[in-house]
VOGU-3710 file (C-alpha; in Angstrom, 3 decimals, decimal comma):
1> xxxxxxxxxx> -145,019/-150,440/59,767  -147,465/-148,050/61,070  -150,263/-149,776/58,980  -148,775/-153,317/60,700  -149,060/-151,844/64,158  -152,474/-150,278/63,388  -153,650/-154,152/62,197  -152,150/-155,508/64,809  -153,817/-153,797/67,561  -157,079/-154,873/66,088
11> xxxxxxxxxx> -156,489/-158,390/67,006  -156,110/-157,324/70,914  -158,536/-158,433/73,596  -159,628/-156,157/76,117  -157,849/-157,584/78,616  -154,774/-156,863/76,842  -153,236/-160,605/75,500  -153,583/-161,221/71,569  -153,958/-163,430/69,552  -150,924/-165,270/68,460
21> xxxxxxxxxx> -151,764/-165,941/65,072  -155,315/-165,610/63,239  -156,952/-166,180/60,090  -157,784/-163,341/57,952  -160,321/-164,863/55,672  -162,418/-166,236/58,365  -161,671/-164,034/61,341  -160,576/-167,618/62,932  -157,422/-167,099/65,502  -155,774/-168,511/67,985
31> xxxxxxxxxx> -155,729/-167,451/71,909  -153,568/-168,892/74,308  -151,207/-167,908/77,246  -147,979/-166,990/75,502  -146,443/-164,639/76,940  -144,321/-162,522/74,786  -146,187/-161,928/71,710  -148,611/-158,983/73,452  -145,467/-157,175/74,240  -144,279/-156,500/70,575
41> xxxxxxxxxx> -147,129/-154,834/70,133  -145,689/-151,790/72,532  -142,169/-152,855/70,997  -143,229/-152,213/67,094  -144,816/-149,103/68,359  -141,509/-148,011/70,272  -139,321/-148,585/67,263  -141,812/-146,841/64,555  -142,143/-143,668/67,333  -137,887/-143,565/67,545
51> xxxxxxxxxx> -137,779/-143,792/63,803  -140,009/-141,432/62,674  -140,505/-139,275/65,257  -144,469/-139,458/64,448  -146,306/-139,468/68,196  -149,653/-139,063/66,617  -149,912/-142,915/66,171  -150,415/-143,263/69,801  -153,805/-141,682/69,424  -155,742/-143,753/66,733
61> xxxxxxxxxx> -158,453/-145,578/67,777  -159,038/-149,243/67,054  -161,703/-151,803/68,154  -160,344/-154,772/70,499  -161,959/-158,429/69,485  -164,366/-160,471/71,955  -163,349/-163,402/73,256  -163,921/-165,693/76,372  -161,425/-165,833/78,546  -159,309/-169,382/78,788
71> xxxxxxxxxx> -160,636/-171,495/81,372  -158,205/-172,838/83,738  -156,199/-176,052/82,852  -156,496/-174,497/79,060  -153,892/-173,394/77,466  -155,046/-172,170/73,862  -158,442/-171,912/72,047  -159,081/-171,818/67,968  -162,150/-169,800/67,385  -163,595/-166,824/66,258
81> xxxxxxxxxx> -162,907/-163,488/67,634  -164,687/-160,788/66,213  -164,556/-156,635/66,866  -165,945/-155,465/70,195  -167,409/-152,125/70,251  -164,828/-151,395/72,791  -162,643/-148,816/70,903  -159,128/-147,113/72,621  -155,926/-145,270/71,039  -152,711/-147,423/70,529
91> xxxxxxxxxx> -151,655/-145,741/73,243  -153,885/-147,608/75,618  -153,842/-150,698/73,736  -149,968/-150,916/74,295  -150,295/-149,921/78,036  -153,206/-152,660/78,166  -150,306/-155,266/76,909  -147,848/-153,982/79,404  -150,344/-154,168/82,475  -151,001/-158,156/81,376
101> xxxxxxxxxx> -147,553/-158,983/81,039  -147,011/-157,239/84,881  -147,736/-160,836/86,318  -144,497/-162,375/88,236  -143,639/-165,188/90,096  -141,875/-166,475/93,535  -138,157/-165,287/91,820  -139,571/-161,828/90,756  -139,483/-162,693/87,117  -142,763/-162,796/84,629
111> xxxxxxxxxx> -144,845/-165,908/84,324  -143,953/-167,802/81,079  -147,361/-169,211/80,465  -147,682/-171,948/77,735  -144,516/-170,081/75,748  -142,637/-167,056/75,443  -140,433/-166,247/72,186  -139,517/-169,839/72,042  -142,843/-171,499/71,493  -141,376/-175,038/72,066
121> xxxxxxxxxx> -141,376/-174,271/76,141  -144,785/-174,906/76,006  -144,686/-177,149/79,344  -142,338/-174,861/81,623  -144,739/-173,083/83,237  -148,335/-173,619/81,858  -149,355/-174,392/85,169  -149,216/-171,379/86,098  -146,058/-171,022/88,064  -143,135/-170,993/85,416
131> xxxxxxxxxx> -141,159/-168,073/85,044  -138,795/-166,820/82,010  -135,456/-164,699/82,599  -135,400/-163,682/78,554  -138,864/-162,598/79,382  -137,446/-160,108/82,447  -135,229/-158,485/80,453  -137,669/-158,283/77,355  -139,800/-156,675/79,595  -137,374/-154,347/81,125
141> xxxxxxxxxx> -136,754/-153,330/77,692  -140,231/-151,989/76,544  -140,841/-150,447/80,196  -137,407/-149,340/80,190  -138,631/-147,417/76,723  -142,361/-146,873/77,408  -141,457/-144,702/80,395  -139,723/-142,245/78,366  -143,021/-142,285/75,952  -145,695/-141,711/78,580
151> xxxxxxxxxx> -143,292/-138,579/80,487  -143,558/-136,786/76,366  -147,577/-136,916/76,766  -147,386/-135,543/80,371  -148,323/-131,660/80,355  -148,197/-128,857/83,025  -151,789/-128,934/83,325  -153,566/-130,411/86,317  -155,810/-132,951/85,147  -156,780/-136,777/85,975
161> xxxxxxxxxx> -154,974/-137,503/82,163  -151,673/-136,460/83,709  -152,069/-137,972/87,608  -152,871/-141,140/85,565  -149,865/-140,817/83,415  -148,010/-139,751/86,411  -149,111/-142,960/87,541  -148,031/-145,170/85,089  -144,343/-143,818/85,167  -144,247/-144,322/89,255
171> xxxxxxxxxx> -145,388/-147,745/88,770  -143,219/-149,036/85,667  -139,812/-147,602/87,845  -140,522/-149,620/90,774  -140,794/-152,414/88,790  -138,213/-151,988/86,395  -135,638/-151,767/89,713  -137,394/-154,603/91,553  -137,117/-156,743/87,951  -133,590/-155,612/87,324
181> xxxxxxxxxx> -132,552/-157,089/91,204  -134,714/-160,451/90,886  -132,944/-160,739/87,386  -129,508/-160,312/88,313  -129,887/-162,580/91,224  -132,673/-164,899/90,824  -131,283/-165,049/87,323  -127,824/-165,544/87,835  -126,116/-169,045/87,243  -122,700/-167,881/88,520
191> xxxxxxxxxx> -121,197/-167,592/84,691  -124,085/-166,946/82,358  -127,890/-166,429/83,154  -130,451/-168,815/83,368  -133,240/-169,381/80,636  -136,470/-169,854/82,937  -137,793/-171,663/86,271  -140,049/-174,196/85,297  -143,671/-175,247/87,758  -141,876/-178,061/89,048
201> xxxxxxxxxx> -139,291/-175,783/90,148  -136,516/-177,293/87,636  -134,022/-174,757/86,166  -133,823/-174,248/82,626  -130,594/-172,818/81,596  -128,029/-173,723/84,855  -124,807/-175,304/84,812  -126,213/-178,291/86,453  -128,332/-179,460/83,931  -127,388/-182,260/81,894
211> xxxxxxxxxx> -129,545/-180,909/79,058  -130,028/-177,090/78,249  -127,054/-176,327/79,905  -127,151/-172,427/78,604  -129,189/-170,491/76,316  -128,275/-167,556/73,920  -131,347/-165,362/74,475  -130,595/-164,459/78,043  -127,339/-163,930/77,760  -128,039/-161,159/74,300
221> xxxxxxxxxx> -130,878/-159,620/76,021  -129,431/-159,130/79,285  -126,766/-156,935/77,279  -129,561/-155,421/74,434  -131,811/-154,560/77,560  -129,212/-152,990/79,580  -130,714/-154,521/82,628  -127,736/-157,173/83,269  -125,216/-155,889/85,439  -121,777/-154,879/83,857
231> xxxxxxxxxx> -119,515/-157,730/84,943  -121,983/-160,023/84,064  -122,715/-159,126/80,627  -119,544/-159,626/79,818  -119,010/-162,678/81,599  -122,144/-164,206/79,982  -121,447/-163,025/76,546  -118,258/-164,902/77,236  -120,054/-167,910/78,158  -122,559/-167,731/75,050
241> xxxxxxxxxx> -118,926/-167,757/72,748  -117,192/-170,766/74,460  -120,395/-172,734/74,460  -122,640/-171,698/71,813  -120,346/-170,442/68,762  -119,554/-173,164/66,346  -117,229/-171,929/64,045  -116,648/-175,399/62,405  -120,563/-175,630/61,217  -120,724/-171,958/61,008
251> xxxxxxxxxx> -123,338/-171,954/63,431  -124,509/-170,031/66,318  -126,937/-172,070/68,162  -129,950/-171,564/70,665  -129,118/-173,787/73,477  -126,709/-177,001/74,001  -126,810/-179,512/74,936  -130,272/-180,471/73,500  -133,287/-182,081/74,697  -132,776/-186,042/74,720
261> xxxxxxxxxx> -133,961/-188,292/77,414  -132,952/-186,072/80,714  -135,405/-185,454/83,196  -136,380/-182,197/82,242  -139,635/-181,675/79,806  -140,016/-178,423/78,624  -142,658/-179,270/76,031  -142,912/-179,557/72,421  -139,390/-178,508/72,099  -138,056/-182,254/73,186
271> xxxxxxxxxx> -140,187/-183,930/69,872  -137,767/-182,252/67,613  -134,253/-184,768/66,816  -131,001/-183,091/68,800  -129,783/-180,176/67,307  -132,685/-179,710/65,024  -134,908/-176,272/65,029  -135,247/-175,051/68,606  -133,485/-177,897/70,168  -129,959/-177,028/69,473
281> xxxxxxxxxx> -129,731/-175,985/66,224  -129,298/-172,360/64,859  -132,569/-170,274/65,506  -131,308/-167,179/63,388  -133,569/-165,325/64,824  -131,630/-165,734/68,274  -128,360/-165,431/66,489  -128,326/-161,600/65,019  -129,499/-161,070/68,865  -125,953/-162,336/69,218
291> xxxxxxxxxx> -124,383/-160,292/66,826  -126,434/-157,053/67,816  -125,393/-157,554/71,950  -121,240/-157,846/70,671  -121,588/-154,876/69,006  -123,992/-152,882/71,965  -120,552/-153,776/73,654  -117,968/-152,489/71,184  -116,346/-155,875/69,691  -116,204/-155,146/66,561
301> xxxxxxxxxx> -113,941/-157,563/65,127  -116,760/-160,521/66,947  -120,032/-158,656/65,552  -118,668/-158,468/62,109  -116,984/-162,143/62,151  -120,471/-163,836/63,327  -122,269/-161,501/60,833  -120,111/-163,289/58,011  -120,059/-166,643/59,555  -123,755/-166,654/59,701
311> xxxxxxxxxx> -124,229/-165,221/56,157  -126,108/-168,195/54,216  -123,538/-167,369/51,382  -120,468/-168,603/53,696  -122,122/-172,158/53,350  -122,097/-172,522/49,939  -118,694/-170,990/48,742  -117,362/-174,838/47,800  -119,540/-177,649/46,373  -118,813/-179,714/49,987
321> xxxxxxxxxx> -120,349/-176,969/51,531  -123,166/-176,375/49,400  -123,979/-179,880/49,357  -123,973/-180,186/53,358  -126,247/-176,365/53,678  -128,723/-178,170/51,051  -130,826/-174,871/50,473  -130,698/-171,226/48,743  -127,777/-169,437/49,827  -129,150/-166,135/48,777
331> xxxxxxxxxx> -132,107/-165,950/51,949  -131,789/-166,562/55,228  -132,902/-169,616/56,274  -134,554/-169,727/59,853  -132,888/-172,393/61,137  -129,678/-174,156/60,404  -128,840/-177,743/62,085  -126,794/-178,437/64,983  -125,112/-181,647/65,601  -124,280/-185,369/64,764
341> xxxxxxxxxx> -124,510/-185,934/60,817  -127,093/-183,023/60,112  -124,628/-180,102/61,207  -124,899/-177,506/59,464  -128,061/-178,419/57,399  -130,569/-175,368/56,390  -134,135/-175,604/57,687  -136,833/-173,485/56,666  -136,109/-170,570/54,472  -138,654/-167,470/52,950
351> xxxxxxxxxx> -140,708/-167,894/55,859  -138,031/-166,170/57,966  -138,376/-162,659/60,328  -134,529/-163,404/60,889  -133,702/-161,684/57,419  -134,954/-158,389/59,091  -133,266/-158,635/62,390  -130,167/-159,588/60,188  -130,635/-156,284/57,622  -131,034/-154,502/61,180
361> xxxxxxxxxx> -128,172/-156,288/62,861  -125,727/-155,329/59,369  -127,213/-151,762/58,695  -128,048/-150,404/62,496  -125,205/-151,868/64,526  -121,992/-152,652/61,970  -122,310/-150,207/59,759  -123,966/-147,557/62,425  -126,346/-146,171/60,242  -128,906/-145,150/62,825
371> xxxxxxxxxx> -132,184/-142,569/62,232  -133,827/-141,562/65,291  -136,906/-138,686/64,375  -135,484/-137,682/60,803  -131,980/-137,295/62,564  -128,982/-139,829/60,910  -126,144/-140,764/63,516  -123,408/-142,949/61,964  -121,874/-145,329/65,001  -119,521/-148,034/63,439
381> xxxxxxxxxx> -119,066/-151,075/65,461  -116,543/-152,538/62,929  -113,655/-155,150/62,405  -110,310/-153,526/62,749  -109,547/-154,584/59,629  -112,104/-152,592/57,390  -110,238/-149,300/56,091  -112,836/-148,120/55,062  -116,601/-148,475/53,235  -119,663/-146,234/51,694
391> xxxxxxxxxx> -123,165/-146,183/51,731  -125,947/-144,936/49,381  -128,982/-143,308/51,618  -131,694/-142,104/49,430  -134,252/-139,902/51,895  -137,116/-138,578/50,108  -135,684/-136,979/46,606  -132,608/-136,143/48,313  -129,102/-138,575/48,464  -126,816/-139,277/51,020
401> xxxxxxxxxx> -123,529/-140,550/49,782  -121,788/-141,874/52,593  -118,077/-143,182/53,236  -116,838/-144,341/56,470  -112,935/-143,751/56,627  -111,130/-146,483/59,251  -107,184/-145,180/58,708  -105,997/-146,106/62,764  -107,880/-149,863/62,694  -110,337/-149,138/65,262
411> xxxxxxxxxx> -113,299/-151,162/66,315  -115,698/-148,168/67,263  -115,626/-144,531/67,970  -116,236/-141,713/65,428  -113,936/-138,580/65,570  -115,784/-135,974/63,349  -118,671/-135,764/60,451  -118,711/-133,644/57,764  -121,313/-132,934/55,917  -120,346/-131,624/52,312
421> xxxxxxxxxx> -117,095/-129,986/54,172  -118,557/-128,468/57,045  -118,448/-130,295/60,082  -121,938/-131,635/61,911  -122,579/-130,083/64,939  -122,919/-133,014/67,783  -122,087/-135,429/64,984  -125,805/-135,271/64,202  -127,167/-135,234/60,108  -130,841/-133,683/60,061
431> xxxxxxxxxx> -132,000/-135,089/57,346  -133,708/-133,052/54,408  -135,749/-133,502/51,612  -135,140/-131,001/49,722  -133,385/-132,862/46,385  -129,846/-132,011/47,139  -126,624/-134,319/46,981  -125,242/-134,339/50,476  -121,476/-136,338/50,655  -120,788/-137,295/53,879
441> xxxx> -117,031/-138,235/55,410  -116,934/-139,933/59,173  -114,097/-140,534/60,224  -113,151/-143,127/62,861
//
């Protein structure tokens, strides 16, 4: 990861976007105004920094790329980008990302540009005025996270370093509370939370829409993020289950209804067939988003039944529905059909990121197995139902044997750890290398 984030940053420009896909043979990539894709830059680099504990990442230096800026009226340019001598740390190159992405509209949320993780909006706001909700609370999300990174490189000294750090964490709070407001009200649809405002001023995502009626994303992110207020998460999450969940198909899909003939056009989106890819099918990669924001709020028994529902192996367990899924059961497949006589088809599969958010989903948010800086914390979010499970954690030359114990059927909440008999202090495993057996018993 650190040698991904390290490569990564290499394909920055100086004024902080990236390009969104590139060429390695050639040095050929692609530059356009998406408007998500900077941002996991800063979000890789959050999650390898919480994992490992290992700051000193932040201060490798790597060379941004030339490249003229997009004229107006453009909205992506195939060329070749090659190093600048312009060399900064990580560090800056995430805060360069950030400081782009700082660009809002008339509702206080970000600009969506030609796209944000949903590349088929590329007509809701290239013009220049669009504006994505996911986007806000994306957004919130890394600032939310980056804050806490920049006050751990502040020091007691009195230099410009610190005043400019200083700076940076003034800045990001007023924004974070003036983002958190505009998305909570500008946002707000009255029983879920809208997907983006489009230049012509069209909502995508309301109630009153005859086509993309609701979308997952905002409702998981508003709960992953934090930034959506309490009543409403729950209310959306609600919302995203009545309308979204199709336990028939074993689907979870994106948005519904799907792009036909309606007014509104989004972009490339409306060329795919109903139900098919991002129009109303199952984007995985949305789904485990799903899965992860029922079990950030504790319903165990829903995390752990979409988690099996979604499993490619549930579509295959009779020769009916093996010969509706049509592809491998054993890999996730990207995107799984979502209505009339292609329900519950598989799309693409092995090109998929969803397989990692899935592992993630299963390992970091069921099963609770969480490492933060070489320090394990096991926080269940389970079905009532389970009894009981184990888990084999091999850290260095040492291993871990784990095994969760479940005897009052509860959903979440662990009781005590102990670590080969002796109880962890603060329910907290610091993790050693040191080629011992450790056996571990948490018990709900």
């Amino acid at each position: 990861m650190k040698n991904q984030i390290i490569k990564h940053s290499k394909h920055q420009f100086i004024e902080g976007d990236v390009e969104h896909w590139w060429h390695e043979e050639t040095n050929k990539g692609i530059r356009t105004r998406f408007s998500d894709d900077l941002l996991w830059l800063a979000y890789a680099t959050l999650e390898y920094i919480d994992f490992t504990g290992d700051k000193s990442i932040l201060d490798i230096e790597t060379n941004y790329i030339d490249g003229k800026v997009l004229e107006d009226g453009v909205d992506e340019k195939y060329d070749r980008y090659i190093p600048s001598e312009i060399k900064e740390t990580i560090f800056e190159h995430c805060i360069r990302a950030i400081n782009k992405s700082l660009n809002f509209g008339e509702n206080g949320l970000p600009k969506i540009g030609s796209g944000d993780w949903n590349d088929g909006f590329s007509e809701v706001g290239n013009k220049g005025k669009g504006e994505s909700v996911w986007l806000g609370f994306f957004l919130y999300t890394i600032l939310d996270r980056f804050i806490k990174l920049i006050k751990s490189r502040i020091t007691s000294e009195d230099n410009e370093e610190n005043k400019k750090l200083e700076e940076y964490v003034q800045k990001y709070q007023l924004i974070m509370q003036d983002l958190r407001k505009a998305l909570n009200k500008n946002g707000w649809d009255g029983r879920w939370y809208r997907r983006a405002y489009m230049d012509d001023g069209n909502v995508l995502g309301s109630m009153e829409n005859e086509e993309c009626r609701i979308d997952s994303i905002a409702q998981s992110w508003s709960v992953i993020s934090n930034a959506g207020d309490n009543d409403k998460k729950y209310i959306s999450m609600e919302s995203l289950e009545n309308h979204l969940v199709d336990k028939e198909n074993g689907i979870i899909k994106l948005l519904d209804p799907p792009f036909v003939n309606g007014k509104l056009n989004p972009g490339y989106i409306k060329s795919y067939l109903p139900g098919v890819r991002e129009n109303g099918g199952q984007y995985t990669h949305s789904s485990v988003w799903v899965i992860i924001a029922e079990a950030i709020l504790k319903f165990g028994d829903k995390s752990s039944m979409f988690y099996n529902m979604i499993n490619p192996i549930e579509h295959s367990k009779t020769k009916e529905a093996a010969n509706k899924y049509k592809v491998e059961p054993y890999v996730i497949s990207a995107d799984v059909y979502g209505s009339s006589n292609l329900a519950g088809r598989g799309g693409w599969t092995w090109y998929t990121g969803s397989s990692s958010w899935f592992y993630k989903a299963g390992i970091e948010y069921i099963l609770g197995f969480k490492i933060e800086n070489n320090i394990l914390k096991i926080n269940p979010c389970i079905s009532r139902e389970w009894k009981e499970y184990s888990m084999r954690y091999k850290f260095g030359r040492s291993i871990y044997n784990i095994k969760v114990k479940n005897p009052n059927g509860k959903n979440f909440g662990v009781t005590k750890i102990l670590v080969n008999g002796i109880e962890a202090e603060n329910k907290a495993i610091v993790l050693k290398d040191d080629g011992n057996v450790y056996d571990i018993i948490v018990e709900m």
